[in-house]
TIVO-139291 format. One record per residue: residue number from 1; residue in three letters; chain; x, y, z of N, C-alpha, C in turn. Coordinates in pm, 1 decimal. Example, Ala and Ser with C-alpha at 12.3 -4.5 7.8 and 13.67 -1.06 7.14 Angstrom:
1, ALA, A, 1319.0, -569.0, 780.0, 1230.0, -450.0, 780.0, 1320.0, -330.0, 780.0 .
2, SER, A, 1285.0, -225.0, 708.0, 1367.0, -106.0, 714.0, 1290.0, 3.0, 787.0 .
This chain:
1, UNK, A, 9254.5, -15640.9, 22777.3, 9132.6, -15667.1, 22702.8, 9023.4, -15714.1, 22798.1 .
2, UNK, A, 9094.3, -15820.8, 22911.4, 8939.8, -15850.4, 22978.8, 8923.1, -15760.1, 23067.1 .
3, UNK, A, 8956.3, -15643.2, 23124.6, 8926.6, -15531.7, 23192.0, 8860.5, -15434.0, 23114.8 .
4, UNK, A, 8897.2, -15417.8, 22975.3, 8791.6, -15316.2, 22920.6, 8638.4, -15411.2, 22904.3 .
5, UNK, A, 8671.5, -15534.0, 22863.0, 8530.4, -15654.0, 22815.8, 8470.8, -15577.6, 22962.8 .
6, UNK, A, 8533.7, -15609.6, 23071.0, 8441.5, -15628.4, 23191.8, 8413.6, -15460.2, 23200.5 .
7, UNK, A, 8472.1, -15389.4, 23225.2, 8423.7, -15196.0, 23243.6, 8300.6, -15220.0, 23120.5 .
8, UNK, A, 8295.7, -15304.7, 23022.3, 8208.1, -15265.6, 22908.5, 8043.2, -15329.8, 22996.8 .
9, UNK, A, 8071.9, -15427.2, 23096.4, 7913.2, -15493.5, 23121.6, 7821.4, -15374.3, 23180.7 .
10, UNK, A, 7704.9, -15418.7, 23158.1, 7641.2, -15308.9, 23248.7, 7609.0, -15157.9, 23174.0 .
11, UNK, A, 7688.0, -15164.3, 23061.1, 7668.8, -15053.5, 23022.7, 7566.9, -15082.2, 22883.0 .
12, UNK, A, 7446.8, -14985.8, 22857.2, 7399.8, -15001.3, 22734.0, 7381.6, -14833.9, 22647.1 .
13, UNK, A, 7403.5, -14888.8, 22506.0, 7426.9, -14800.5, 22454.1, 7247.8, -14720.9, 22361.1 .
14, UNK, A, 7246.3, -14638.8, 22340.1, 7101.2, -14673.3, 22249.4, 7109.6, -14716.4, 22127.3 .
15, UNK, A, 6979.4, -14763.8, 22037.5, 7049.6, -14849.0, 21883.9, 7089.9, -14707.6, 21820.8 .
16, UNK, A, 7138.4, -14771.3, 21691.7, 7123.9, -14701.5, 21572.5, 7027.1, -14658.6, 21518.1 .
17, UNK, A, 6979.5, -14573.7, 21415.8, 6864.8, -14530.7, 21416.8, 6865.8, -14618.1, 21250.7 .
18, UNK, A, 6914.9, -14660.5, 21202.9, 6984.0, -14730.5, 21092.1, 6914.2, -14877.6, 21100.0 .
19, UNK, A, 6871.6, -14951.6, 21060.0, 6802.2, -15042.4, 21084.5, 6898.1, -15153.6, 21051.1 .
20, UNK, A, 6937.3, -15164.7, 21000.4, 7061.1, -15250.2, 20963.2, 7188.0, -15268.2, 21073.5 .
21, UNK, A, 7215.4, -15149.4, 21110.1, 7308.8, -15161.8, 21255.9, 7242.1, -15157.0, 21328.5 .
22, UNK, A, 7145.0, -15114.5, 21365.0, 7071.0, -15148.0, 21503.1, 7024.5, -15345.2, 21492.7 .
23, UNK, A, 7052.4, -15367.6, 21379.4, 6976.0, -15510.5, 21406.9, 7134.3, -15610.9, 21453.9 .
24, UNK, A, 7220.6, -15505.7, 21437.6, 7353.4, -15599.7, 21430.6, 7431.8, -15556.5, 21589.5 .
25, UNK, A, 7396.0, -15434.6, 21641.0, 7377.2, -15456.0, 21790.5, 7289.7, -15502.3, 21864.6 .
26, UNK, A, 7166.3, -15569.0, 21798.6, 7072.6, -15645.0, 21882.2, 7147.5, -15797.3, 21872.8 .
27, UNK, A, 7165.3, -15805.5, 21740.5, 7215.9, -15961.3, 21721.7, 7371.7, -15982.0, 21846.4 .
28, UNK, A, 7469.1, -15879.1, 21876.1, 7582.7, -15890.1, 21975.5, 7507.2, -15909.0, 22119.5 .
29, UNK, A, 7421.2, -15808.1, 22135.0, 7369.3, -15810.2, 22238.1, 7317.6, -15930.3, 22293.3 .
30, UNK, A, 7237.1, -16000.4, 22220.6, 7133.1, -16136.6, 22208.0, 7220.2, -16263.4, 22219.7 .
31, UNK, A, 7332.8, -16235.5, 22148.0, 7436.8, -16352.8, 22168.0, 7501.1, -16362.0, 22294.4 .
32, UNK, A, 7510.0, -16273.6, 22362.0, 7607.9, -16202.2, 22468.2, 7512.6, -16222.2, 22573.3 .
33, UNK, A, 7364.7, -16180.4, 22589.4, 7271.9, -16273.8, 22664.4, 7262.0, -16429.9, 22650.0 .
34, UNK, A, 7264.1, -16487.6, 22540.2, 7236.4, -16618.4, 22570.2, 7299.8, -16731.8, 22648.7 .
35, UNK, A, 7462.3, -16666.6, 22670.8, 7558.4, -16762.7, 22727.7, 7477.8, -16760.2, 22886.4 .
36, UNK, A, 7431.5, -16679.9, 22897.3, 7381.8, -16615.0, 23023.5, 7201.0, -16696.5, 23080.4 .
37, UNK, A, 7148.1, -16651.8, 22968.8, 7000.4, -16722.9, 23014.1, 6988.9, -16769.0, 22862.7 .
38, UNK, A, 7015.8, -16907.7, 22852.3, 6980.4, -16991.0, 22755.5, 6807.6, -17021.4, 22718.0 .
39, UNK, A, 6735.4, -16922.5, 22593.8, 6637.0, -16976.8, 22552.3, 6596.6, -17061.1, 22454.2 .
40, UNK, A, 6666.6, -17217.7, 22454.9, 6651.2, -17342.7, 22375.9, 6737.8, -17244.0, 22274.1 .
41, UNK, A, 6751.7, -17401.6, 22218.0, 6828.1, -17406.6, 22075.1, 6768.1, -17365.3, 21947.2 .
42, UNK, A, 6642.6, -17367.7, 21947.7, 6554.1, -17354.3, 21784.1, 6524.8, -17257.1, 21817.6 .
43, UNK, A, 6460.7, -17190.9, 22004.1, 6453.9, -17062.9, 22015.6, 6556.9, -16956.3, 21983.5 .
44, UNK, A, 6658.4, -16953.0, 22035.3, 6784.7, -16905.4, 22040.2, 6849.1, -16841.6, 21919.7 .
45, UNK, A, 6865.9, -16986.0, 21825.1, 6868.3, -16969.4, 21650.5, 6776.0, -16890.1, 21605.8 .
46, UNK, A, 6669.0, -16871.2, 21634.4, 6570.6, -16865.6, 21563.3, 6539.0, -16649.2, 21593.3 .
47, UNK, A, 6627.2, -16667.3, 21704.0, 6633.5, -16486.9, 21767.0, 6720.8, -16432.5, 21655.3 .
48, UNK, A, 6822.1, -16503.8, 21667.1, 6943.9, -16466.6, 21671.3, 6952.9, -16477.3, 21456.8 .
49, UNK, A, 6886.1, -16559.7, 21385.8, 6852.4, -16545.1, 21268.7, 6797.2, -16425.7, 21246.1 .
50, UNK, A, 6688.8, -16371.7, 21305.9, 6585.1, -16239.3, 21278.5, 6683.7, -16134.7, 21297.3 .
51, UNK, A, 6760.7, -16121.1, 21347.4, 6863.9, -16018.5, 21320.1, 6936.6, -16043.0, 21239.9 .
52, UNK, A, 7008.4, -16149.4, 21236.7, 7119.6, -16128.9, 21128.9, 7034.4, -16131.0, 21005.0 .
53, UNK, A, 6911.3, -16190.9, 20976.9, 6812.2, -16192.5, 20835.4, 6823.0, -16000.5, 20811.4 .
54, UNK, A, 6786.3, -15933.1, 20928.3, 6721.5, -15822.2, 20965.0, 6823.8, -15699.3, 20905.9 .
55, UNK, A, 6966.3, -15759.5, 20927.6, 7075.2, -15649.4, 20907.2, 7132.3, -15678.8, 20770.9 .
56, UNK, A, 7090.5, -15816.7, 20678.6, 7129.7, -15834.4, 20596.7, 7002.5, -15814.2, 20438.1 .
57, UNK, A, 6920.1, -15795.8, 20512.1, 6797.4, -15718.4, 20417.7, 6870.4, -15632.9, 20355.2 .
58, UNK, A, 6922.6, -15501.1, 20447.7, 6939.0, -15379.7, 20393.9, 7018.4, -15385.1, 20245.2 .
59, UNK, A, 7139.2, -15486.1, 20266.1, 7181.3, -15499.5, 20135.3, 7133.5, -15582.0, 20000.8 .
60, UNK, A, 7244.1, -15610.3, 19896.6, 7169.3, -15654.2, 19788.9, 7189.9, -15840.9, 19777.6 .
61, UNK, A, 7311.0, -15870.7, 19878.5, 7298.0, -16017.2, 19874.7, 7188.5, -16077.4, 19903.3 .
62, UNK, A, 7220.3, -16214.7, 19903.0, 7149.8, -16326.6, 19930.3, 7121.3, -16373.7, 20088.2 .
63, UNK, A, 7027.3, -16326.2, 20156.0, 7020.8, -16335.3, 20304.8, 7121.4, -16484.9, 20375.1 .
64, UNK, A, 7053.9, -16602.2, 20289.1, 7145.9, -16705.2, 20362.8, 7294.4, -16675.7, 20330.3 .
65, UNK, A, 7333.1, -16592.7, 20231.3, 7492.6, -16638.9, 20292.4, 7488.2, -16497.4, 20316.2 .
66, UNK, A, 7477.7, -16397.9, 20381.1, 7510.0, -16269.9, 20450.3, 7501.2, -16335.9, 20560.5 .
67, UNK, A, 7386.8, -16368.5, 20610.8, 7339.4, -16417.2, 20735.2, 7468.1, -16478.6, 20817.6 .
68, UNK, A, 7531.9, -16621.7, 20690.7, 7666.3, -16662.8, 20797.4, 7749.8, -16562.2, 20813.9 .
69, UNK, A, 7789.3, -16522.8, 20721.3, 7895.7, -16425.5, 20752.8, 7872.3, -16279.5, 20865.4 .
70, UNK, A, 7782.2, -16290.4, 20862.0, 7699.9, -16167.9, 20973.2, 7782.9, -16208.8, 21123.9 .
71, UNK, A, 7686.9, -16362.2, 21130.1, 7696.0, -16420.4, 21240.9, 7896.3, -16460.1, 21312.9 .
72, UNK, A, 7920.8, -16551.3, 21170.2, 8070.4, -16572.5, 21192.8, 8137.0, -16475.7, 21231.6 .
73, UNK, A, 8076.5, -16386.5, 21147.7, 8182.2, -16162.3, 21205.9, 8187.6, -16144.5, 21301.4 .
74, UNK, A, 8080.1, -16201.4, 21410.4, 8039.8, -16112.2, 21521.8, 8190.7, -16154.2, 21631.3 .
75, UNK, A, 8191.5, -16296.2, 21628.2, 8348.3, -16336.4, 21729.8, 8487.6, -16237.5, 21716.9 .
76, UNK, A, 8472.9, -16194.6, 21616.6, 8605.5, -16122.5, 21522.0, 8581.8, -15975.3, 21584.3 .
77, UNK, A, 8474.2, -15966.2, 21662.8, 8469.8, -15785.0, 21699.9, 8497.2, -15771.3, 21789.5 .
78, UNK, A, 8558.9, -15646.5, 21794.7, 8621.5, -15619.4, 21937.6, 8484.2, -15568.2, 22053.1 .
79, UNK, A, 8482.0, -15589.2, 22186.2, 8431.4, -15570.1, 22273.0, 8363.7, -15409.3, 22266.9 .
80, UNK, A, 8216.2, -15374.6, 22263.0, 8185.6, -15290.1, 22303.3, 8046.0, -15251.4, 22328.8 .
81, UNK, A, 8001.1, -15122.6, 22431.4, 7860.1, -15139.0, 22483.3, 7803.8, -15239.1, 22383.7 .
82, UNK, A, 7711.0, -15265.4, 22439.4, 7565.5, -15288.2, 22332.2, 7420.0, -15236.6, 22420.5 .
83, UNK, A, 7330.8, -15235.4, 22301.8, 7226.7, -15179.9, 22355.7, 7138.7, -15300.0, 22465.6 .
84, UNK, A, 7040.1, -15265.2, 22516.0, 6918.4, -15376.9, 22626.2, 6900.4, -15451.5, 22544.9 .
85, UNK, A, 6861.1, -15537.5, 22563.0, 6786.0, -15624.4, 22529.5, 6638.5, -15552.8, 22520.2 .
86, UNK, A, 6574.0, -15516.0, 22595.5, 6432.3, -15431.5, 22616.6, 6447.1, -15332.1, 22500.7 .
87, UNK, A, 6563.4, -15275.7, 22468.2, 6550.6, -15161.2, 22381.0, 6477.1, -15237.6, 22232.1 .
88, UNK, A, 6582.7, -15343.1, 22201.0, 6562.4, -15417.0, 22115.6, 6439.4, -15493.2, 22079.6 .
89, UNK, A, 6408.4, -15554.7, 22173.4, 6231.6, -15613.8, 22123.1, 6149.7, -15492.8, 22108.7 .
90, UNK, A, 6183.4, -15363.0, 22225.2, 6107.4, -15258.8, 22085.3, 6116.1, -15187.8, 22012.4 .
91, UNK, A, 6251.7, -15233.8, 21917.8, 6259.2, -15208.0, 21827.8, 6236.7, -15308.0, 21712.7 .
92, UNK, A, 6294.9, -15417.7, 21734.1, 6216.2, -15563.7, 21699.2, 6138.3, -15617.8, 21750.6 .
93, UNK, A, 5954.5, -15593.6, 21744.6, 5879.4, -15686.5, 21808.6, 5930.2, -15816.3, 21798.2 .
94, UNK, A, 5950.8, -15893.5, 21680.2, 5890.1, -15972.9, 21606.3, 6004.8, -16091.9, 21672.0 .
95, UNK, A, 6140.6, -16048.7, 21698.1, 6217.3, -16110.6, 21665.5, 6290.5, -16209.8, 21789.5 .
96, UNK, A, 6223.9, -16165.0, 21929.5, 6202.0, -16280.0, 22073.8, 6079.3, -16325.1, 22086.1 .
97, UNK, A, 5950.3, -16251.9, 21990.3, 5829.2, -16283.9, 22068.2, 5829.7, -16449.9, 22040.6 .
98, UNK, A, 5734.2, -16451.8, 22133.7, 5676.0, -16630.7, 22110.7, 5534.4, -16630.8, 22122.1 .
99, UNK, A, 5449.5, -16489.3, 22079.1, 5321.7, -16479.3, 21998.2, 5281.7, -16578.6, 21854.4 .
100, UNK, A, 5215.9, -16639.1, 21879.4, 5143.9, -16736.6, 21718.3, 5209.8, -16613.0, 21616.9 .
101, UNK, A, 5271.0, -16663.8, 21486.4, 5274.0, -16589.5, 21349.5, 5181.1, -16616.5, 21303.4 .
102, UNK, A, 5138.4, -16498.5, 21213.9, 5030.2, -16518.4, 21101.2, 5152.9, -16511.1, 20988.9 .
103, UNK, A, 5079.9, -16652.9, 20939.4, 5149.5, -16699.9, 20758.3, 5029.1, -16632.4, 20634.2 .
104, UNK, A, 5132.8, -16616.1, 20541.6, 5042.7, -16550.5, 20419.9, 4955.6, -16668.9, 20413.6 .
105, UNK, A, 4836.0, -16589.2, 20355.4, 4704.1, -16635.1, 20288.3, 4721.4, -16733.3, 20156.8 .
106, UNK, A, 4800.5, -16647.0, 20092.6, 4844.9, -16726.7, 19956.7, 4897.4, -16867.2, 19946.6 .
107, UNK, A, 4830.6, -16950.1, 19893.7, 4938.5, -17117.3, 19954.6, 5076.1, -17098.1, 19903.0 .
108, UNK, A, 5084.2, -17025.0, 19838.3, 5242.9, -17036.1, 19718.9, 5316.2, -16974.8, 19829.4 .
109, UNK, A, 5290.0, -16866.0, 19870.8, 5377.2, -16783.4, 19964.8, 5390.9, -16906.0, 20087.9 .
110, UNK, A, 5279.0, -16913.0, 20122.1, 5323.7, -16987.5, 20323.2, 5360.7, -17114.0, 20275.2 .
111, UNK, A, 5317.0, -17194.8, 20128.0, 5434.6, -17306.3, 20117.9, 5582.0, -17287.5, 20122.3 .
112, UNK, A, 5589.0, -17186.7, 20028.8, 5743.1, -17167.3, 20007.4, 5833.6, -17112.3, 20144.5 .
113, UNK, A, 5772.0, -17032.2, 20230.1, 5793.5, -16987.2, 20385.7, 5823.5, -17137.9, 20445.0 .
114, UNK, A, 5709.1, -17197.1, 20430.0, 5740.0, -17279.3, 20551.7, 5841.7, -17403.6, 20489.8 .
115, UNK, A, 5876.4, -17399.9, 20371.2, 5955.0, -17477.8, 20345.9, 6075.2, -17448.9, 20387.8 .
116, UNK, A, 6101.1, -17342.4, 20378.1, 6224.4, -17245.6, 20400.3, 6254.8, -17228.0, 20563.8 .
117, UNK, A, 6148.7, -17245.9, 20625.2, 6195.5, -17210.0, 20786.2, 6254.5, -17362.9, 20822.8 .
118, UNK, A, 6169.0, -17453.4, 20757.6, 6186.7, -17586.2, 20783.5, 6298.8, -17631.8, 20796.6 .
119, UNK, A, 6375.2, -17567.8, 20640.8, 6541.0, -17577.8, 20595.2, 6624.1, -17518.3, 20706.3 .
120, UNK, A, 6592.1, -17392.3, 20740.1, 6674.4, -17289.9, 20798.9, 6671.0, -17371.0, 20965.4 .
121, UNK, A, 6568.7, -17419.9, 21007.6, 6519.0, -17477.0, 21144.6, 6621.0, -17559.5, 21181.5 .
122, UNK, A, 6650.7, -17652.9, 21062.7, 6726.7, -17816.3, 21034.7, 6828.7, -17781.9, 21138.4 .
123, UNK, A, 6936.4, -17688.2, 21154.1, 7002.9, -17707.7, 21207.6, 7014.1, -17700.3, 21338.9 .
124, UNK, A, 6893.4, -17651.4, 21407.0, 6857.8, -17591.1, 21543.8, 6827.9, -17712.0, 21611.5 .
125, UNK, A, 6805.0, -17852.0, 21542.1, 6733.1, -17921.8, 21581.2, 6873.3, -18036.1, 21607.3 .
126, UNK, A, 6953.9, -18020.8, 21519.3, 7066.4, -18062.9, 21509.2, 7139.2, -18199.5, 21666.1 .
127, UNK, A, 7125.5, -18135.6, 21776.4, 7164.2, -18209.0, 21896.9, 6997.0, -18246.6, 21950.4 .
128, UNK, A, 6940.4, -18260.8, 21930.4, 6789.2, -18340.6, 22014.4, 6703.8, -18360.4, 21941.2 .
129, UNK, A, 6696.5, -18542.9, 21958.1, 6599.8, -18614.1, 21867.4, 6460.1, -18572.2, 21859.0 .
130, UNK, A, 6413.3, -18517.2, 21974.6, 6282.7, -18470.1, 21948.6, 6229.2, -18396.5, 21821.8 .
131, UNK, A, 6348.2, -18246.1, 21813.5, 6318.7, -18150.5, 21742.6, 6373.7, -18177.2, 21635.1 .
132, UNK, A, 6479.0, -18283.7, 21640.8, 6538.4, -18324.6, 21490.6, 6366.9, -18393.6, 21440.7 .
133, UNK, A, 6298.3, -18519.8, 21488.6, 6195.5, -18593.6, 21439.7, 6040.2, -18462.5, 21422.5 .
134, UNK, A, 6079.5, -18375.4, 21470.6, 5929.6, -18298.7, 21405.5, 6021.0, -18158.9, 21331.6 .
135, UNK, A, 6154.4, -18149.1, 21299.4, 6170.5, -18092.2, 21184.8, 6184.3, -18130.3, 21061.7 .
136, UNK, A, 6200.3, -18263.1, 21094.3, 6223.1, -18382.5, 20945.6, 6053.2, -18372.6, 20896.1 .
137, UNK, A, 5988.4, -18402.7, 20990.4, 5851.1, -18477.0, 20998.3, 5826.5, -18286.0, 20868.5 .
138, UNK, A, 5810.5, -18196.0, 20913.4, 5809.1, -18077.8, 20822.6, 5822.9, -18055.5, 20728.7 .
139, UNK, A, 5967.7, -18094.7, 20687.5, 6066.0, -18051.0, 20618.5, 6000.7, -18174.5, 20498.4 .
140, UNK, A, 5953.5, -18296.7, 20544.1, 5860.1, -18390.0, 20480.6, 5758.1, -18351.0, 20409.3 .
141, UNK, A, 5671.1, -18254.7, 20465.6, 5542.9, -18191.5, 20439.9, 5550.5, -18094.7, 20387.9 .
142, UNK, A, 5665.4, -18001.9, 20371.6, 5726.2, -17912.7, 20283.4, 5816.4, -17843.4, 20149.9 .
143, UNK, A, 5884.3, -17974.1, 20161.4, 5967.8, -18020.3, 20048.2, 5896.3, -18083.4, 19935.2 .
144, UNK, A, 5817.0, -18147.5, 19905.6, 5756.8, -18143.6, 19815.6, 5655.5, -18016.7, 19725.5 .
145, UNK, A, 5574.6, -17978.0, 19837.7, 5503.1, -17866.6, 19807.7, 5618.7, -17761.8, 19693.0 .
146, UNK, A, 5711.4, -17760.3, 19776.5, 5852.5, -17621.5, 19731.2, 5915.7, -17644.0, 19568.4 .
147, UNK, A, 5902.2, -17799.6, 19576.0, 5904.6, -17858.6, 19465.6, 5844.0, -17844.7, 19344.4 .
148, UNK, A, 5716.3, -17906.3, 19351.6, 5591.0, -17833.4, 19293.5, 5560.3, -17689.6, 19220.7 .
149, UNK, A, 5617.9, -17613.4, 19328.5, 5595.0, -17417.7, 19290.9, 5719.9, -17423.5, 19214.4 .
150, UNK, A, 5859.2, -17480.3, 19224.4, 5948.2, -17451.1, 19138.1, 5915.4, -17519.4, 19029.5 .
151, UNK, A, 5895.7, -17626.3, 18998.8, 5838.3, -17680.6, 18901.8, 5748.1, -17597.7, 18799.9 .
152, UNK, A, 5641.0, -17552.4, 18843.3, 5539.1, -17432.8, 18809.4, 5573.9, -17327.6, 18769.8 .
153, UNK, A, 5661.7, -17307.5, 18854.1, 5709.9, -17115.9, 18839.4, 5820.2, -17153.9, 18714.5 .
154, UNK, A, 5896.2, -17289.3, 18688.2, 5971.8, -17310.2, 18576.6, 6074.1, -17255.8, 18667.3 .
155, UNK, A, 6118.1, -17277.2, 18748.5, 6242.2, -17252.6, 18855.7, 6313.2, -17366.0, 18860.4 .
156, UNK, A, 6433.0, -17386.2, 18724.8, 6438.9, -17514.3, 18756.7, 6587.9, -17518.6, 18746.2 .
157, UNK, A, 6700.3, -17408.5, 18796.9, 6762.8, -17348.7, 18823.0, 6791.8, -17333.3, 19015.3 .
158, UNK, A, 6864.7, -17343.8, 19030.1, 6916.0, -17293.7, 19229.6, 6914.4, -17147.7, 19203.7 .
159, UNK, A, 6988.7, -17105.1, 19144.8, 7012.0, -16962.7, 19153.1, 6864.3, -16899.1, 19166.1 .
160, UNK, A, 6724.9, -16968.0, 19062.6, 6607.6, -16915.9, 19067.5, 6554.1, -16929.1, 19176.9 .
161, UNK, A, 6573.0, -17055.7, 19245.0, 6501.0, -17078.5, 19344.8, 6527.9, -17015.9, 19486.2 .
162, UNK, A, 6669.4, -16989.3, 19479.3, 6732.1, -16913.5, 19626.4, 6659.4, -16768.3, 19615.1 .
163, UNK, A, 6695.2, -16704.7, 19503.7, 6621.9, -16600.0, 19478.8, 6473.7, -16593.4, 19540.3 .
164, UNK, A, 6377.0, -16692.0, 19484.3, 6239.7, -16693.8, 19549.6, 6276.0, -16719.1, 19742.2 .
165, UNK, A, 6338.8, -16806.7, 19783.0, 6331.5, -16834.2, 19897.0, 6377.9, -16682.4, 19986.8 .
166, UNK, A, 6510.1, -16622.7, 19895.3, 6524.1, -16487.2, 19952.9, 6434.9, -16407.4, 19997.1 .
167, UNK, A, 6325.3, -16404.6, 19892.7, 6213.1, -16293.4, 19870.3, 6129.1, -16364.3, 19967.5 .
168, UNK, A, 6092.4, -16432.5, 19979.5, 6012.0, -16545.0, 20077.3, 6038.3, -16499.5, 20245.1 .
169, UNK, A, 6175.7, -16520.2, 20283.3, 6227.4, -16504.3, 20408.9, 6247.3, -16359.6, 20420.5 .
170, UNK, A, 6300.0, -16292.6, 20327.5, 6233.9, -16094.4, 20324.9, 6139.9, -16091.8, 20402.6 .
171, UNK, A, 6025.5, -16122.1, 20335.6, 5863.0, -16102.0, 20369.8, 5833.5, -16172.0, 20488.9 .
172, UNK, A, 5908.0, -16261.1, 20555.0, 5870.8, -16328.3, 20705.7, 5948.4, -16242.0, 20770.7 .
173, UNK, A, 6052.6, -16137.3, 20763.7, 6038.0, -16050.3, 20877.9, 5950.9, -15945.4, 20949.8 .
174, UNK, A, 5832.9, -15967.0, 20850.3, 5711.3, -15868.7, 20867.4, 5597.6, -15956.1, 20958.3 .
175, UNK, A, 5618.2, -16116.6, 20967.6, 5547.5, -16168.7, 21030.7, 5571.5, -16254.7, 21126.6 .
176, UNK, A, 5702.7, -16249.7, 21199.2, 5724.8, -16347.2, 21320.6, 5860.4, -16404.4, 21278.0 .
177, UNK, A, 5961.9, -16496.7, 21406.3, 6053.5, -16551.2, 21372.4, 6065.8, -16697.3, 21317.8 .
178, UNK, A, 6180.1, -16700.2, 21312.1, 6147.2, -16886.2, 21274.0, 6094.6, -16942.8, 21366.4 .
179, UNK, A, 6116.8, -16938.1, 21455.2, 6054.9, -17027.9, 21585.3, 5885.7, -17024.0, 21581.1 .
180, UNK, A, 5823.4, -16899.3, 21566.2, 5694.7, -16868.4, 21534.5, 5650.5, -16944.2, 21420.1 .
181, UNK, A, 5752.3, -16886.3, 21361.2, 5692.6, -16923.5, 21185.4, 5686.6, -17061.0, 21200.8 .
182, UNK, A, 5789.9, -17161.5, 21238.8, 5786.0, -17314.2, 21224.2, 5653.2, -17339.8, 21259.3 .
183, UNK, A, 5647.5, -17289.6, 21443.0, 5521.3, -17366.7, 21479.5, 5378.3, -17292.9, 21387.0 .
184, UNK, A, 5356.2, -17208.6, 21336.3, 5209.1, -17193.1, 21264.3, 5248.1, -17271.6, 21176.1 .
185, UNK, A, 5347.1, -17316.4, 21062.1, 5368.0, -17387.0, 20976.1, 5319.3, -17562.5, 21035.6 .
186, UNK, A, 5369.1, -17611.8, 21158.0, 5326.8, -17731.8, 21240.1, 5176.0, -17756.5, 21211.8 .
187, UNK, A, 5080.5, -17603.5, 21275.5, 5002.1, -17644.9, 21292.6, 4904.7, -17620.1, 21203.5 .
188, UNK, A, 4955.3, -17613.8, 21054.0, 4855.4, -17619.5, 20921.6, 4811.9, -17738.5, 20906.3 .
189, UNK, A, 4713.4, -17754.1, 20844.9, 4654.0, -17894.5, 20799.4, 4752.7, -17973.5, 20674.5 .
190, UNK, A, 4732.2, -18097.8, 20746.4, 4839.5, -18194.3, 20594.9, 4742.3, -18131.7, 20479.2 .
């Protein structure tokens, strides 16, 4: 096994033309780089989410729990090419850049977004007080707002509300990753 792992380095394959498997050989690939050149922890998560978000669109679940199971799957696979990294950002702009996101216009939408990256962030922040104290500090400034719209929308139900957050985090793969998304979310006005 570690002689085929190793005949496998070096080699890249092209994606899928499938958007769903191509996002799930970017996500092997991306993992398989990071042991290698570590880009932070909220960065890292935050790659490595946009794919598994990316490959779990295609179906009809619920992104957060496809997403684990996406991710948990990937240890369980057996060794083989994967595509560049280069292939992949262009095929996913969105999903290494560290370009500013643009958040919807709508407050309902970029509240409920940024509440949601806030949530999804929490754990990235997990080992360093820094990023733990300005994802709380967020997640502060967000959690209520999220509150509010469920309240409104009469979402007063989980099942309703995951649903909205689904549809929510859908629509942020059209505009940047979490890492993006957090910081334009940072730098909105209280």
């Amino acid at each position: 096994m570690l002689l085929f792992s190793l005949a496998l380095i070096g080699q890249s394959v092209p994606l899928d033309t499938d958007t769903s498997k191509a996002a799930h050989q970017c996500l092997r690939a991306l993992i398989s780089s990071i042991a290698v050149d570590d880009p932070g922890r909220r960065r890292g998560m935050a790659q490595i989410a946009y794919f598994s978000m990316t490959e779990s669109a295609a179906g009809p679940g619920l992104l957060l729990e496809d997403m684990h199971h996406i991710v948990t799957g990937i240890s369980r696979e057996a060794p083989a090419p994967m595509p560049s990294l280069a292939a992949c950002d262009a095929r996913f702009p969105l999903a290494r850049t560290q370009a500013p996101a643009k958040l919807p216009a709508e407050p309902f939408d970029r509240d409920y977004l940024c509440y949601g990256v806030t949530v999804l962030t929490g754990e990235a922040g997990r080992d360093d007080a820094d990023a733990r104290a300005d994802i709380a500090k967020q997640q502060a400034r967000f959690g209520p707002r999220a509150m509010r719209i469920n309240a409104a929308r009469h979402l007063n139900d989980e099942a309703s509300q995951m649903r909205l957050l689904d549809n929510v985090l859908r629509a942020s793969l059209q505009l940047g990753n979490l890492d993006t998304l957090f910081q334009a979310c940072a730098r909105l006005p209280d």
